[in-house]
N, C-alpha and C positions, 0 to 999 in steps of 0.2 A: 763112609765112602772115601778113597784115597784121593789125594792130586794129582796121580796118574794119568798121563794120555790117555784118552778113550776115543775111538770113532763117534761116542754119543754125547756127546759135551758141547757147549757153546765156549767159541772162540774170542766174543765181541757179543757185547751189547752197545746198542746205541739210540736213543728216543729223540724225538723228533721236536721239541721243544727243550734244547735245553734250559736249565734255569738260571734264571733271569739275574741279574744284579742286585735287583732287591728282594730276592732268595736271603733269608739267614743263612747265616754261617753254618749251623748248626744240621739245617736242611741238605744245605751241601755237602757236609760230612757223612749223614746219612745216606744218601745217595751214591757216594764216592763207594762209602765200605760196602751198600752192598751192591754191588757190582763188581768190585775187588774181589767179596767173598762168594760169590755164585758163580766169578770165573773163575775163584781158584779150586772150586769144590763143587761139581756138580754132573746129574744125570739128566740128558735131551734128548728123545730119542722120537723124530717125527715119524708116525707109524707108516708101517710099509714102504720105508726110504732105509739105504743100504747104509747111510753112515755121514760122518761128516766131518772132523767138525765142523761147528755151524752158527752164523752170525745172527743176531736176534734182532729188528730195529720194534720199539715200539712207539705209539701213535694213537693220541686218541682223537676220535673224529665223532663229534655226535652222540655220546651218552654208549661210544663202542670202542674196545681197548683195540688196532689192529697191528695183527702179530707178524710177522713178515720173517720167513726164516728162509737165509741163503746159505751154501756152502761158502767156505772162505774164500775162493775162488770164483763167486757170486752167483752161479748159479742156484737159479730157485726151487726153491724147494716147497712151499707153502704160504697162503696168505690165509688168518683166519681172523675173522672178525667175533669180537668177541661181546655179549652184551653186559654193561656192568650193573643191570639194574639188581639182579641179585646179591650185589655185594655192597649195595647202598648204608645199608645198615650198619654192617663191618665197617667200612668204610669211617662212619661217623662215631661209632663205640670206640676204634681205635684211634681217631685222633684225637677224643674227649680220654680213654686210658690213659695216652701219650702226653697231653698238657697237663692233666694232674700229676706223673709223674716230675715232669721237668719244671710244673711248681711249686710241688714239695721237697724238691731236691733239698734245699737248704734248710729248710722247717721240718721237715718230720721226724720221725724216729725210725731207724731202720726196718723195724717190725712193719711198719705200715706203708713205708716203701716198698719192699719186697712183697706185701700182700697188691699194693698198685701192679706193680711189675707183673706177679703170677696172672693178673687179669691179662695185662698186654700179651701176653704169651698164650693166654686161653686163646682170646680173639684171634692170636697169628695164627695158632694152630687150626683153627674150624677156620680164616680164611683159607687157609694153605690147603685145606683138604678140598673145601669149595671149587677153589682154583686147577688143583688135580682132577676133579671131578670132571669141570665143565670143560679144559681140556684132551679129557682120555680120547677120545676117538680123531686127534690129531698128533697128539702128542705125549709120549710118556714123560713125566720127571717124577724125580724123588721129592720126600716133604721139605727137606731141607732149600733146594732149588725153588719150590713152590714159596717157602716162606720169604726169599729173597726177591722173587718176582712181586710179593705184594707187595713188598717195601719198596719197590720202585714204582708201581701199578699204584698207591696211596700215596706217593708223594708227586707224582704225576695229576692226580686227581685233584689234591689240594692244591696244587700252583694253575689251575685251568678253572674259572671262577665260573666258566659258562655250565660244567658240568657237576656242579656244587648246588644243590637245592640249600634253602634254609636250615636251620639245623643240621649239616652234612659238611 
């Protein structure tokens, strides 16, 4: 997909907790890029709405991601609540992927890094599709957008202690 203007693109993201000060660094960084990269490359497209683009805020309230998308001009366009009990799982595989990678950074041998890594990337993927899934009948995106919304939607998750069961 190009960086082209598109009437189906989000122009703004914004969530509703930002992160806190005693957020690592790292989480921050995370965070920043991608939001960086899904605005600079991506497809929104909320169904049976003429076009946009379109500002995203997310929120989570209650064990529920809520997606709130305006024109940039703020007019609304959709509020959906989303339940994240499905992706609990996901949720907790990739943040146990994620700290074995960023523990072995310095110790391991590349072979077995990049075999960590292919895993974080399985997991993006089957969320990403997840996420497409449980969206379609509000919203279209490509996997690429989808993968970038988990990475916000999972660092969301793990900064919000109330919607973290054990193990998760």
């Amino acid at each position: 997909m190009s960086s082209t203007p598109s009437r189906f693109r989000l122009s703004a993201i914004s969530l509703e907790r930002p992160f806190n000060r005693r957020t690592d660094a790292a989480k921050k960084h995370e965070h920043a890029v991608a939001i960086s990269d899904v605005l600079h490359n991506n497809r929104f497209a909320p169904v049976e709405h003429c076009g946009g683009p379109y500002r995203l805020h997310l929120e989570l309230v209650v064990r529920r991601l809520v997606l709130t998308v305006t024109t940039e001009n703020g007019a609304p366009v959709l509020c959906h609540h989303l339940s994240l009990t499905s992706f609990r799982r996901l949720f907790g595989d990739y943040r146990i992927v994620c700290e074995s990678f960023a523990n072995g950074a310095t110790r391991l041998p590349p072979g077995r890094l990049e075999a960590i890594d292919m895993g974080r990337r399985a997991i993006h993927n089957e969320a990403s599709a997840l996420l497409r899934e449980r969206l379609m009948s509000k919203v279209e995106i490509d996997q690429e957008t989808a993968r970038r919304l988990f990475t916000l939607i999972h660092l969301m998750v793990s900064q919000n202690t109330k919607l973290r069961s054990p193990g998760t």
